[in-house]
N, C-alpha and C positions, 0 to 999 in steps of 0.2 A: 668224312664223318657223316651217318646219317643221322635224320632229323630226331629220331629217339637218345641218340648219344648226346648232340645238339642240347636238347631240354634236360635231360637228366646233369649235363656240366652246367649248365645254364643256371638249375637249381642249386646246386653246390656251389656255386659262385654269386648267388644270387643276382645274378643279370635280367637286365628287366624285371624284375621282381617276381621272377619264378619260382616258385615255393612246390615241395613236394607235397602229398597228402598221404597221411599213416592211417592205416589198415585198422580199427579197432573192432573186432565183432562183424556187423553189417554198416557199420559207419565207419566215417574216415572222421579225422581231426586235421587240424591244421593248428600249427604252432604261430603262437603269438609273441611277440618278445617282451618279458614282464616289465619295461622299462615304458611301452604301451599298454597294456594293462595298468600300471601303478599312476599314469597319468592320465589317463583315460575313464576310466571303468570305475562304478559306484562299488564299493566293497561294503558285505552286510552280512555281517557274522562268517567272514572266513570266505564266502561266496562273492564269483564278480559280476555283474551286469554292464551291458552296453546294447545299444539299438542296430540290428541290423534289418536293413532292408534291400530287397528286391528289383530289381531295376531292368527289366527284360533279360539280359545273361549275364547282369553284374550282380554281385553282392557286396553291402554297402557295410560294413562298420563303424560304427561313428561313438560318440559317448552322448551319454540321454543327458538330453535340458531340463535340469532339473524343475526350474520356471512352469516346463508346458505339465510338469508330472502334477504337480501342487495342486493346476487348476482344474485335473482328474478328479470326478466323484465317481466312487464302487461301488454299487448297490448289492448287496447280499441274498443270494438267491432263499427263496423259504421254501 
């Protein structure tokens, strides 16, 4: 078996946590499982948020502190 057949069962069996990515337009998405989402993620009118960040070649998911949002002031641009 080569290394493409390897990652694509990989995916499907979700081994190591290999996950594929779908093709939308010029982006891809990647599927989240709503049971992460529903415990995770701020929901605000239908819409979900959570915080990702960047990490040299990682990307980070996490769910926003609410605590650090509060102590945010937005100033409005004129």
């Amino acid at each position: 078996m080569n290394i493409e057949e390897k990652i694509k069962r990989m995916a499907e069996q979700r081994i190591l946590d290999v996950r594929k990515l779908t093709k939308v337009g010029d982006s891809y998405f990647l599927r989240i499982p709503k049971s992460w989402i529903t415990w995770h993620c701020v929901e605000i009118e239908g819409d979900y948020y959570f915080r990702l960040e960047v990490d040299g070649d990682r990307l980070i998911f996490s769910p926003i502190n609410l605590d650090d949002i509060e102590a945010v002031s937005i100033k409005e641009k004129k």
